[in-house]
N, C-alpha and C positions, 0 to 999 in steps of 0.2 A: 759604318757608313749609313747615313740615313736615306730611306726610301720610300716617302710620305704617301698615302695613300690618298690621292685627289679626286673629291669629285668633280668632274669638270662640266658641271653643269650649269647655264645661265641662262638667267629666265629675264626675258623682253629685253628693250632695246631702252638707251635714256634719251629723252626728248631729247631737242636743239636749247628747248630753256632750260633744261636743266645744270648745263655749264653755262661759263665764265664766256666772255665775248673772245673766240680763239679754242674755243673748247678744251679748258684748263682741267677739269676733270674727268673722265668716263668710266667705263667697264672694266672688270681683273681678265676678263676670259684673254684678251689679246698677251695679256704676258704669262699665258699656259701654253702655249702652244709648244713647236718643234724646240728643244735645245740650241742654243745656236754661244758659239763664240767664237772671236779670229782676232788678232793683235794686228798693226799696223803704225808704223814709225807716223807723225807728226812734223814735228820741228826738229833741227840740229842744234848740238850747243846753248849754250845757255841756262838758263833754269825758269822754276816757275809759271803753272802752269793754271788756267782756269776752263771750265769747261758748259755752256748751258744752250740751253733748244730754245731756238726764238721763236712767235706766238704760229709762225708761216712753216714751222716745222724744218728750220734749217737751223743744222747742229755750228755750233762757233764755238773755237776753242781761241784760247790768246796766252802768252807766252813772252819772255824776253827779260835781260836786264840792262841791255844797252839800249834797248829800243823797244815799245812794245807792240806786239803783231798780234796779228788773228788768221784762221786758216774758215774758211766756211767750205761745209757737206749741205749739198743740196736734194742727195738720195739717199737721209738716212745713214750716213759715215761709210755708202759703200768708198766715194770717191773726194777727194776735198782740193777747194781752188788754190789758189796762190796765195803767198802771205801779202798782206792786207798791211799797211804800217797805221797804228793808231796815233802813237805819238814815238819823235824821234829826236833828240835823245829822250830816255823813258823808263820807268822800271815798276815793270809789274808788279802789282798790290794786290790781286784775287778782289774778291768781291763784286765780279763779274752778273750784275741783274737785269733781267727779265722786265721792263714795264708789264704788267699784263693789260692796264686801262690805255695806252695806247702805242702797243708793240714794241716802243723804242729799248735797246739796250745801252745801260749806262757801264761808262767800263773809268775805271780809277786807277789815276797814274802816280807814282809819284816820283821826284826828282832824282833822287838815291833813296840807297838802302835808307831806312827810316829811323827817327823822326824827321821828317822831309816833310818843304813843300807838298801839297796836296794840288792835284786836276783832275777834272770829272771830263770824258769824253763823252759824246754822244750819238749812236746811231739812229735815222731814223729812215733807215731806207735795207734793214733787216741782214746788217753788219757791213754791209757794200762800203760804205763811208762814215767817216766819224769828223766831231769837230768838236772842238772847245767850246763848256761853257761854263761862266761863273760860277766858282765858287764859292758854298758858304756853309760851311759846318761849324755848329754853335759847341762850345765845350762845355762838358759836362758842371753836373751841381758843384763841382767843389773846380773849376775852372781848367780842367787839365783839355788842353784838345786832343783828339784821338789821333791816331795813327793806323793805316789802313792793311799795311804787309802782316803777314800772307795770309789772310785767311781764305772759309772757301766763299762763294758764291752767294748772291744774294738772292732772295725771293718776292712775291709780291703779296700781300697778305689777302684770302680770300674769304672768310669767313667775319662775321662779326659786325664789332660798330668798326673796326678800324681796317675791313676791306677795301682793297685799294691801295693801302700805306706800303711804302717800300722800304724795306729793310734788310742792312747787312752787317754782317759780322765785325769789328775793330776790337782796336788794342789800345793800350796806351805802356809806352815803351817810360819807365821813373828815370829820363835823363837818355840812358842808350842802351846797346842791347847788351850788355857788360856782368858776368858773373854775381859779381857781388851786389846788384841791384836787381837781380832778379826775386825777392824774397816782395820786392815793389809792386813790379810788373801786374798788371792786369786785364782782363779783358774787355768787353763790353758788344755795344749796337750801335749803329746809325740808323737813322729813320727818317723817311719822308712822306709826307703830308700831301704835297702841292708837282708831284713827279718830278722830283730831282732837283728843285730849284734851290730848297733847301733844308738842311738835315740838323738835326737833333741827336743830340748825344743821351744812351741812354745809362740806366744809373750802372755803375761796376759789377760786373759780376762776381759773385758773391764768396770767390775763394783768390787769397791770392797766389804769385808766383806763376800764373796762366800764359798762354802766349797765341796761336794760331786759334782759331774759333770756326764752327759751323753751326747752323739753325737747320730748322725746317718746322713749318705750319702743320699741325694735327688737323684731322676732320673737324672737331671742335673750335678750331681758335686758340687751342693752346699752341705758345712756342713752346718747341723744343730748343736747347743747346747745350755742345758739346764741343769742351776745349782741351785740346793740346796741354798739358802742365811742361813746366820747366825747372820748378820745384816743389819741395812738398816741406811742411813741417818735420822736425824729429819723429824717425819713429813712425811715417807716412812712405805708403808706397809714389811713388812721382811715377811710375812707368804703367799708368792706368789711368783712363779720360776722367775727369770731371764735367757733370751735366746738371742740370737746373734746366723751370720753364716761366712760362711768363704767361698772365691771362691777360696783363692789361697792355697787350702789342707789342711788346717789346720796350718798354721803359724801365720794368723793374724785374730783378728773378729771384725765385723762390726754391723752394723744394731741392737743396743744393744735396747732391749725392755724388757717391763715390762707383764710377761703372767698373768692377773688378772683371769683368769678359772682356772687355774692349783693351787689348794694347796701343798703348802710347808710343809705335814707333818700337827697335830693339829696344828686350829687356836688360844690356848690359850698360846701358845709361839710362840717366836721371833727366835726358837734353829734350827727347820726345820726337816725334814728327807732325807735320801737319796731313791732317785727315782729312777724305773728303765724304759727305752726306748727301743722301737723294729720298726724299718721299715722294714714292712711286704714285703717279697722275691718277688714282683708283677711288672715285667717289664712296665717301664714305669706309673708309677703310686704311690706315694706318700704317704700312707696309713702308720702312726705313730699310733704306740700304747704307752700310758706311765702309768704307775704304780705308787700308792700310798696311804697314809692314806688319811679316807676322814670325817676326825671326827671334831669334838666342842676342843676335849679336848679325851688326850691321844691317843699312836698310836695303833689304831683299825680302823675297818669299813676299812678294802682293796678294791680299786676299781680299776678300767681302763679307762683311755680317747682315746678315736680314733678319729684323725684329716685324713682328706683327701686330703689337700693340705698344705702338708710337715710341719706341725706342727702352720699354721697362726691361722687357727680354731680347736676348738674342742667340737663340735657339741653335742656327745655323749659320756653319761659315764656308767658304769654298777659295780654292788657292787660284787666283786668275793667273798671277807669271811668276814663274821662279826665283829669277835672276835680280838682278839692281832693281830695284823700286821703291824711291824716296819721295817727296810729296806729291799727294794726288788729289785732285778733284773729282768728283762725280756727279750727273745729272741722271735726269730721264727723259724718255719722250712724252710727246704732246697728243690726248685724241685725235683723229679726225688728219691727223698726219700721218707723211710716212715711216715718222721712226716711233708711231705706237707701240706700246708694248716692249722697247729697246730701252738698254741703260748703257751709257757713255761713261767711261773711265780713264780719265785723262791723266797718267805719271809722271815721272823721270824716271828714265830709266828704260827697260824693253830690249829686246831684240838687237837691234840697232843703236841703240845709246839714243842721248837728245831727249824727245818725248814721245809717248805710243799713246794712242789708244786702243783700250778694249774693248770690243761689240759686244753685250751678252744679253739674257734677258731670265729673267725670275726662273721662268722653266730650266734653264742651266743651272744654279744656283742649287734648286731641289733636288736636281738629276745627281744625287753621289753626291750631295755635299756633309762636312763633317758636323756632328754632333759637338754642340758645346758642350753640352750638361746643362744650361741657362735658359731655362721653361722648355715648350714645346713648340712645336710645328702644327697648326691646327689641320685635322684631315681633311676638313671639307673646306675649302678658300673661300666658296662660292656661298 
């Protein structure tokens, strides 16, 4: 068991200008504190789940395949409202984003399991209400439109010339989701420009046989991402993520590697799971969290990785729940709000079946969590 040796030391405070309008980034001290975790049932039935902190620091989570919902926490996940219906009939497609330039969250439906119809819903009153609005996603360079199921969550990019731009994770399914065309399959991005109005497909990501995907923005401006496989060449492990990044926002990806620590879901198939990613709200500092099963065989034993420089390593991992835990989302909190310093873990699976989330925060994670072998844990955070 590792038992890191922190200093918990932080020196001054960061101005008001120093974050994002909504205070998008702050200080590491708030996620040192007390350990904390506790599970708590969601939604019933059904599947599919997303999970993100809108800019007012209320946690939203949405869910469904006959119809799709949202649950909103307005203290931090102690307690959450009533489901909320986005769209009705509807079926969940993740890629659940954050406006950060002006709070709205856009949440993506589509008609059935996919390739389907595509709709973009829109809150703009910090998940309370949602409504329909045009859309328009352009297909990529070689003409394929994407397809949005199931990745995770999208982000708003803060750094750079292309802060501002919105972007989330897709797919493009070679015809349907069917064995033998999965060697086709690929992933990719959507992006926007102009807040939602309209999206740009970005180039394929750059291995095929891919399927679920997740990002997240480094301090730098580099994309990270990291996909689900569904197959792999001869002679290639498929039960281990493939990641690449992007400098230029997310249009093209590079640096394509193979993450041999990170499981793709049980290692007694080649089919994978969908994972979920969080880089932690901590100016200046790197700190990825990513979610998944962590079993032999079948999707159970839910864990967490925490990488400290932007996803190269992942030093430590920690067992959140036992039992059933099939796809999952994860977020974080917001400065300046009440779920600073918290990270939200949205599955299937839990306690109760349906969907749980997990409360936890960094300090849990370091408290007794396991050694990978894959780099280190730095002693001093701060």
């Amino acid at each position: 068991m590792i038992k890191p040796i922190i200093t918990f030391l932080f020196a001054g405070c960061l101005l008001a200008g120093d974050l994002l309008a909504g205070e998008a980034e702050g200080p590491l001290k708030p996620h040192l504190g007390k350990p904390h975790h506790d599970l708590q049932q969601l939604f019933k039935g059904e599947r599919f789940g997303n999970i993100v902190v809108s800019m007012k620091g209320t946690v939203i989570a949405t869910w469904g395949t006959s119809h799709v919902r949202a649950r909103r926490s307005t203290d931090g996940g102690k307690t959450w409202g009533p489901e909320i219906v986005i769209a009705k009939p509807g079926f969940q497609t993740g890629g659940l984003t954050v406006n950060e330039t002006n709070g709205d969250i856009i949440a993506f439906v589509e008609d059935r399991h996919p390739p389907a119809p595509i709709h973009i819903y829109v809150s703009s009153d910090d998940g309370k209400s949602w409504k329909k609005i045009p859309t328009d996603i352009k297909p990529d360079s070689k003409g394929n439109s994407p397809s949005m199921h199931m990745n995770e969550h999208g982000i708003t990019l803060r750094h750079g010339k292309h802060k501002g731009r919105l972007i989330r994770p897709s797919r493009w399914y070679a015809g349907k989701n069917d064995r033998s065309l999965w060697p086709k399959h690929i992933t990719n991005a959507i992006y926007s420009d102009d807040n939602g109005k309209t999206w740009k497909t970005s180039d394929p990501f750059p291995a095929k046989g891919t399927g679920e995907a997740m990002i997240a923005e480094l301090s730098d401006g580099t994309i990270y991402y990291n996909s689900r496989r569904h197959w792999a060449e001869e002679g290639a492990n498929p039960r281990r993520r493939w990641t690449a990044t992007s400098k230029d926002g997310g249009h093209t990806w590079e640096n394509l590697k193979f993450c041999e620590v990170l499981p793709d879901g049980p290692q007694n198939t080649n089919y994978g799971c969908m994972a979920g990613l969080t880089r932690l709200a901590v100016k200046n500092r790197d700190i990825l969290i990513y979610s998944n099963c962590d079993s032999p065989k079948g999707r159970d034993h839910g864990t967490v990785w925490a990488s400290f420089d932007g996803g190269k390593t992942w030093p430590i991992k920690k067992l959140v729940y036992e039992g059933r835990h099939a796809y999952s989302s994860i977020t974080s909190g917001r400065p300046g709000t009440i779920t600073e310093g918290m990270i939200f873990h949205h599955f299937e699976g839990g306690p109760k079946g349906g969907s749980t989330v997990a409360r936890f925060n960094l300090a849990w994670i370091l408290d007794g969590g396991q050694s990978t072998g894959d780099g280190v844990i730095p002693t001093n955070l701060n």
